[in-house]
N, C-alpha and C positions, 0 to 999 in steps of 0.2 A: 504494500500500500504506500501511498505518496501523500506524506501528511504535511498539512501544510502548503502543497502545492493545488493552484486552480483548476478545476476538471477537464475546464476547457481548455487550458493547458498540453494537460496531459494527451487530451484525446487529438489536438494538432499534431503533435509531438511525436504523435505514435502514426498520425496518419501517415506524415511525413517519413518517417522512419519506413516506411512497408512502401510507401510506392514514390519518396521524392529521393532517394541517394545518388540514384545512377539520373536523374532530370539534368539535363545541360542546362547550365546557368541556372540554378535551382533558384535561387533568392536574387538572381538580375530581372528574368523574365516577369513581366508583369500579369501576363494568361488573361481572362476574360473580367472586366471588369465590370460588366454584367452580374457575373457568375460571384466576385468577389462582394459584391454590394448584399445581392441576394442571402449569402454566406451569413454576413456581419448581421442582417437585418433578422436573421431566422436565431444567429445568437445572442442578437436582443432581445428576443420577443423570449428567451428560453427555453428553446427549441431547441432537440435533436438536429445539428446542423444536416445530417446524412451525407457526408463528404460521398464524391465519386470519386473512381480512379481517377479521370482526365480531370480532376480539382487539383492538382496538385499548387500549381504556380498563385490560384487560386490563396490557398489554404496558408503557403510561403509568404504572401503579402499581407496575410490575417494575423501572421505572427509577428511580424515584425511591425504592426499597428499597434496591435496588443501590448508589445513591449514599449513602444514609441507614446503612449497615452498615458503609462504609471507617471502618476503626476510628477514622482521625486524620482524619475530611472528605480533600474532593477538596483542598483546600486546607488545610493544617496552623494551628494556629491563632499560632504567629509568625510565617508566610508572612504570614497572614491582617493579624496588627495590623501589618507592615510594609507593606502595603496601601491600610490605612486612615491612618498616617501620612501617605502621600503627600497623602490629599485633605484630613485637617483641619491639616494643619501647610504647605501648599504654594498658594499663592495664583494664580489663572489658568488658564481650562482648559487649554490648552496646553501648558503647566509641569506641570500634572497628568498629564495625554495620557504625556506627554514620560517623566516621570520612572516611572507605571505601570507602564508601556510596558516600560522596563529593569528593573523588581522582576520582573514576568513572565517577561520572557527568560534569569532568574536560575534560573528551577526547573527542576529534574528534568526531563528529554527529555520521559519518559512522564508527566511530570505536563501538563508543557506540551504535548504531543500530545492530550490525554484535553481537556482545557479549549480547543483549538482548535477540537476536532469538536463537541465538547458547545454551547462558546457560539455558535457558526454555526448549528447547528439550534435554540438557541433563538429566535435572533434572525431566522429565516426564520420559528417558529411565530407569535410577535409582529408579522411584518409580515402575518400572519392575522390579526390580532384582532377583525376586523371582521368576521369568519365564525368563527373557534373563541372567540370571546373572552377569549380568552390575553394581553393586554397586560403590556409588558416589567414592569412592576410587580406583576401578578396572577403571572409566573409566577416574579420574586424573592421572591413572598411563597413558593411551593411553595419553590423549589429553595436559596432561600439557606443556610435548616436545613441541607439535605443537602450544602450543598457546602464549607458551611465548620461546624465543632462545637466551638462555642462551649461552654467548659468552664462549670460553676456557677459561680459567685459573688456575688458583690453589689453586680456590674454588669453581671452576665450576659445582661440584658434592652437595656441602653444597648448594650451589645457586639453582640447579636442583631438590634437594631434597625441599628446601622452597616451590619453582612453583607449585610442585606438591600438597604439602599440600594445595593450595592458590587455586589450582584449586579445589581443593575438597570441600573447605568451599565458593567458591564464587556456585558452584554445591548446595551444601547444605541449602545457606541462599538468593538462586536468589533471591527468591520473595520476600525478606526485601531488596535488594539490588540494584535489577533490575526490571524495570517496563515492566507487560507481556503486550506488545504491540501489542505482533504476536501471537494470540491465535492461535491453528492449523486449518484452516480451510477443508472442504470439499473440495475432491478432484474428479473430473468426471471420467466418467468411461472409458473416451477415454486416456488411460494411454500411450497407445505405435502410435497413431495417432500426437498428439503434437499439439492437439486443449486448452489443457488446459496454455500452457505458451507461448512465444515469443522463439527464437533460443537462446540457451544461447550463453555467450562470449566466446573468448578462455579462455579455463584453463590455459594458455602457459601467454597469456598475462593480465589474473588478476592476477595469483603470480607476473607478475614485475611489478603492478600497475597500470594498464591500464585498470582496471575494469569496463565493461559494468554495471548500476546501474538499480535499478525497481523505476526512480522516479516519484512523484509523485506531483500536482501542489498544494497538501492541505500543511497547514503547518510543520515544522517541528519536525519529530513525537518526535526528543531531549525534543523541547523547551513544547511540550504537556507533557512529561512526566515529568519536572522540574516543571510545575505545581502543577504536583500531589506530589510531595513533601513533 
């Protein structure tokens, strides 16, 4: 179970995982924007989205929406510059690895739940890049905006350009950094029925915080992973 983490989330997450790895240009292509609207508007109303296969590019532009509307990023932006302290003021990968490692295990359950599932699937679409051309750079150039929100300023660009780097290396070194809790599992074949999930939340009302959660009564998958440690 995925606690802490949004359902709708999850079940993006998994779509994509079963039919978007091998999608050329999986998170460039824009797909039917028709298709995308219909998507969003069916996950507000609390609807069973019923993804199709040929949704996929579709389904890629819902997530990176999703991600792009958390009012404060997936990542708050003093989370964020405490982050980046580690790699410009901390010398040695390892010492870096090292000291990341515990900023991360520092956040919020569901923060750090949501960034375990997330970075694992990117870092599987990235070991595609030789078939989707998603490389861990091409897809910190997409997701870094949306994961961390870089206020204006008048380093907002030096600051935007760090995030992205930050996104790339936490992509790069998940599995030293992030414990894979959410292996991908099998998915049924009832794809556009909606026997395989619950309804998901609004999309409307998890970006303002109001996120319907997949929890679960086992303990918490945080304090499992601080074990493994």
């Amino acid at each position: 179970m995925r606690q802490g983490v949004p359902v709708v989330l999850v079940q993006m997450l998994e779509f994509l995982e079963q039919y978007g790895l091998h999608q050329r240009e999986l998170f460039r292509a824009s797909g039917s924007e028709a298709r995308r609207v219909e998507l969003r508007e069916s996950l507000d109303r609390g609807e069973d989205p019923a993804f199709r296969s040929d949704d996929v590019h579709a389904v890629a532009s819902l997530l990176i929406l999703f991600l792009r509307e958390l009012p404060q990023g997936l990542i708050p932006v003093r989370d964020a510059r405490q982050l980046l302290r580690v790699y410009t003021k901390t010398k040695g990968m390892a010492l870096n690895l090292k000291r990341a490692k515990k900023v991360l295990y520092s956040y919020a359950p569901e923060t750090f739940n949501i960034l375990s599932l997330l970075f694992h699937f990117l870092s599987r679409v990235a070991a595609q890049c030789h078939v989707n051309h998603m490389s861990s750079k091409d897809l910190s150039n997409v997701f870094g905006p949306c994961i961390f929100h870089v206020p204006d300023s008048c380093i907002k660009l030096v600051e935007q350009e760090l995030c992205t780097y930050l996104t790339q290396h936490l992509i790069d070194s998940v599995t030293v950094l992030l414990p894979n809790m959410y292996p991908p599992e099998p998915r049924c074949d009832a794809l556009s029925t909606g026997d395989c999930a619950p309804p998901p939340a609004l999309l409307s009302s998890l970006s303002a915080g109001g996120a319907k959660t997949a929890n679960s009564p086992v303990p918490s998958i945080r304090s499992v992973a601080e074990e493994r440690v």
